[in-house]
C-alpha positions as a LaTeX table, in Angstrom:
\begin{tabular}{lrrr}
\hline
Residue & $x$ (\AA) & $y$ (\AA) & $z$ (\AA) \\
\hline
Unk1 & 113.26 & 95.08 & $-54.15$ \\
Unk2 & 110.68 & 92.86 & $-55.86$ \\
Unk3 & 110.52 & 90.72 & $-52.61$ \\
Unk4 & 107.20 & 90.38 & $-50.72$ \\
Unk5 & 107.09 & 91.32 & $-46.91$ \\
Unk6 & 106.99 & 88.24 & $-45.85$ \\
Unk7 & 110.79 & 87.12 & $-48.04$ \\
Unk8 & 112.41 & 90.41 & $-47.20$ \\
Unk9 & 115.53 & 88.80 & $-45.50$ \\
Unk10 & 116.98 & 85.24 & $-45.91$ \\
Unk11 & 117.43 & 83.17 & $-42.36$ \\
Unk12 & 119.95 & 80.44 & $-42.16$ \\
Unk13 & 118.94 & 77.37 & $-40.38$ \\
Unk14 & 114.99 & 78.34 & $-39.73$ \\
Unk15 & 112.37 & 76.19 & $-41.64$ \\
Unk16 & 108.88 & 77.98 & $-42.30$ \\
Unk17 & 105.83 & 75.68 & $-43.06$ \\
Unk18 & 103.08 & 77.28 & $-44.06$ \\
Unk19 & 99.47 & 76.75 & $-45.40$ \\
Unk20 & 97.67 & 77.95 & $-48.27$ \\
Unk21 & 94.74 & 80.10 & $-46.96$ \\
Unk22 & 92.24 & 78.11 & $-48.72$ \\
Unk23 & 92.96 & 75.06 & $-47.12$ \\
Unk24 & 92.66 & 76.67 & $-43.73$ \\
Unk25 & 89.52 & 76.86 & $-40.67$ \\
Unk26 & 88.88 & 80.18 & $-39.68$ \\
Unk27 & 86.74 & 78.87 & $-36.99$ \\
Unk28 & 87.45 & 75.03 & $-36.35$ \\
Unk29 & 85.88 & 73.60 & $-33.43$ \\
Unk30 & 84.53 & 77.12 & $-32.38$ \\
Unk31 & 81.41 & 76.29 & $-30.79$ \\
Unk32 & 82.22 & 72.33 & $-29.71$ \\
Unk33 & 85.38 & 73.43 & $-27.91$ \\
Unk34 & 86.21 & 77.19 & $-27.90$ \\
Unk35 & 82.81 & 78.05 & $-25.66$ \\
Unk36 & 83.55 & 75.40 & $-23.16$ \\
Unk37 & 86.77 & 76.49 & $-22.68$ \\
Unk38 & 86.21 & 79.99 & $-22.10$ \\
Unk39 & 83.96 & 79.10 & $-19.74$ \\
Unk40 & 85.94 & 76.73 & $-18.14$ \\
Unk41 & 88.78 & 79.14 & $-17.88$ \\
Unk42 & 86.61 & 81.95 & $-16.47$ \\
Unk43 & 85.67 & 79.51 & $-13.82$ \\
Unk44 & 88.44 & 78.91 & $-12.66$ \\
Unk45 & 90.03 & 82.37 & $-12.39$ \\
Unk46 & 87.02 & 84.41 & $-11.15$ \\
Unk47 & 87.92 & 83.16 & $-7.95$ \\
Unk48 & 90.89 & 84.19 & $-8.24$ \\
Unk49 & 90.94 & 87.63 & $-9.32$ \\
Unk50 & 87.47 & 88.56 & $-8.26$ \\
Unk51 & 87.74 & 89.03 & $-3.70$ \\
Unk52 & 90.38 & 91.07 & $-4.65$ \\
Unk53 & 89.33 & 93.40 & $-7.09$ \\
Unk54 & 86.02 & 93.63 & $-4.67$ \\
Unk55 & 88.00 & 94.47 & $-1.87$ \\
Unk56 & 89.86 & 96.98 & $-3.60$ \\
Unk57 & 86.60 & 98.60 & $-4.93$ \\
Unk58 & 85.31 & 98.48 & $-1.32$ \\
Unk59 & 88.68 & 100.27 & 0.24 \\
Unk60 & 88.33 & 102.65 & $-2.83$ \\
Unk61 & 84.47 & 103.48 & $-2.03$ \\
Unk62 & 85.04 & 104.19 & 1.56 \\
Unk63 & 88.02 & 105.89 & 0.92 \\
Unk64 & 86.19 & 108.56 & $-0.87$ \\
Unk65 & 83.16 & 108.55 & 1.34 \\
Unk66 & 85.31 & 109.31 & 4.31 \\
Unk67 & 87.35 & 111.97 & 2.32 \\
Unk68 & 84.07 & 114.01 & 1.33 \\
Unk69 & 82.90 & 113.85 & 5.05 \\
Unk70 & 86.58 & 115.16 & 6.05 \\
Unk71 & 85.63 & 118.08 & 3.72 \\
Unk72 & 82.35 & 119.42 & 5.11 \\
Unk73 & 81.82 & 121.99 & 8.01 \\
Unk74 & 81.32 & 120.83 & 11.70 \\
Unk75 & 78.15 & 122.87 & 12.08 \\
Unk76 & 78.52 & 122.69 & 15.65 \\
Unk77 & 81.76 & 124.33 & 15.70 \\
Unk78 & 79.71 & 127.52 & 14.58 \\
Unk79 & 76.66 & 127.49 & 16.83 \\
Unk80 & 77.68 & 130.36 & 19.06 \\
Unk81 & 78.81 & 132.92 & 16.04 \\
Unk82 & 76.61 & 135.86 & 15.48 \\
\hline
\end{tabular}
């Protein structure tokens, strides 16, 4: 069992390349590229997923309000009871 995790079984016909960890980036273009393209990406999908999640927090909000106003007494209902 003196395999690593990474050799535990043998696959036919697959090639692995890999890269000694010294050699790699952990963080290569991270500010020049990776910041602009969040940003881009957020741009582009906030309008997107944004009016609806609005709308449903606006359904969701009146929902309730109009279920605790169900729930409360009609105080005119009682006027005439002694």
């Amino acid at each position: 069992m003196g395999r690593h995790f990474g050799d535990l079984a043998k696959i036919r016909h697959v090639i692995t390349y890999s890269i000694s960890p010294f050699e790699q980036r952990a963080f290569p273009n991270y500010f020049s590229k990776g910041i602009p393209n969040v940003w881009r990406r957020f741009t582009t999908s906030v309008f997107k997923v944004a009016p609806p999640m609005v709308l449903m927090y606006l359904t969701y909000t009146w929902g309730n309000r109009v279920h605790e106003q169900s729930k409360r007494k009609n105080l005119a209902d009682y006027e005439n009871d002694q």
